[in-house]
Structure formats: structure tokens, C-alpha cells
C-alpha positions, 0 to 999 in steps of 0.5 A: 110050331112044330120042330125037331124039339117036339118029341116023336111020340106027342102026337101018340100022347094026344092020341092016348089023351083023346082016348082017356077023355072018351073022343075019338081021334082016328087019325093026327099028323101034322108039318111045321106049323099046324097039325090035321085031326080026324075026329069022330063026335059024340051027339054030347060032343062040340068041336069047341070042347075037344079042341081046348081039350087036345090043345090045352092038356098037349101043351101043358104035357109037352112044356112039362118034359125035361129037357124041352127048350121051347115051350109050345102055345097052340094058336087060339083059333082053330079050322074045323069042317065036317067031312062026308063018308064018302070023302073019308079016304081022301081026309085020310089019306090027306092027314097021312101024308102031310110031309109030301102034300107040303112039299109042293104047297105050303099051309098059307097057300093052302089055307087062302085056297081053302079060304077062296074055295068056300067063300070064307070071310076074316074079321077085321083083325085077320084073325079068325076065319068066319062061317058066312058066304062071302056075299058082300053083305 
């Protein structure tokens, strides 16, 4: 969750962190509850590897500070889709204005859009949304 308790300069933290461990993080931001990364791989690179990277070393970084009153736990899963050049604008302009953008439209909305526009499944448990059409089978 993110709140006020959350520093300003965190997402400058992962930012920096990113750079240290060589993965280019063009753009973070984030509202509340989720945060929006713009990250370009290296060949050597896998999504699964950059994110446990961010998560775990932010969250220790961040429960690590004085004075912080809640500690911090990123969910297990995450949401990762690739992105074409031509639509780098608009996941840019999309990840710079996440307060406006959840002004008018929360996360859970958000994420059953998402869910229902690329035919996404869930396991039983709702946990995890699987990379398969929804094709009944």
C-alpha cells in the first residue's frame, strides 16, 4: 500500500537501485495500492528476475528507515505485458499521470478491464492471473 508514510523519494530509491543492478527502469509511479514500471530488458534479463529484484530490495530499503510505522510487503504476484514502439506515449503518459487517471477509475475497475479485454483467466484461488485465452477449455 502506498501512503503517506511512504517517503517521496522511494520511487527515486528503486529508480537508483535499478540503475546499481544494471536494468533500465525508464519511468515509475504509481496510486495507493500498485505501482506502473517502464522497464526496458536486456536479452539476459527476465521479468521475473527484475521484479523480485525492485520488490525485495525496496521493501527491505523502505522497512529499514526510522521512524517508519508501517512496514511495507509487496504482493507475490505481479502484471507484466510488453509494449510496442508505437504505443510508448501513451504507457508513458499513462504511468506520469496515475493520480488523474485514478481519479476517475479505481485499480479493481481498472484491473477487470484489463482482465476482460485480453481474455485473461484466474486460478481457482484468484490469485494469479494466467497467460492463456480464455477459450473454455
Amino acid at each position: 500500500m502506498i501512503s503517506d508514510d511512504l517517503p517521496g523519494n522511494a520511487f527515486d530509491h528503486i529508480r537508483d537501485n535499478a540503475l546499481l543492478k544494471g536494468i533500465y527502469l525508464e519511468r515509475i509511479n504509481g496510486h495507493i495500492n500498485h505501482v506502473h514500471c517502464l522497464v526496458w530488458l536486456k536479452p539476459e534479463q527476465t521479468i521475473d528476475n527484475i521484479a523480485n529484484l525492485l520488490k525485495g530490495e525496496s521493501a527491505y530499503w523502505f522497512n529499514q528507515m526510522a521512524g517508519v510505522t508501517q512496514k511495507i510487503q509487496w504482493q507475490e504476484n505481479y502484471f507484466a505485458v510488453s509494449v510496442s514502439l508505437s504505443m510508448i506515449d501513451v504507457v508513458r503518459a499513462y504511468i506520469d499521470n496515475q493520480e488523474m487517471h485514478h481519479a476517475k477509475k479505481t485499480f479493481e475497475q481498472e484491473y477487470a478491464e484489463l482482465m476482460k479485454q485480453y481474455l485473461f483467466t484466474k486460478d481457482l484461488d484468484n490469485s494469479l492471473a494466467l497467460y492463456k485465452l480464455n477459450t473454455g477449455r
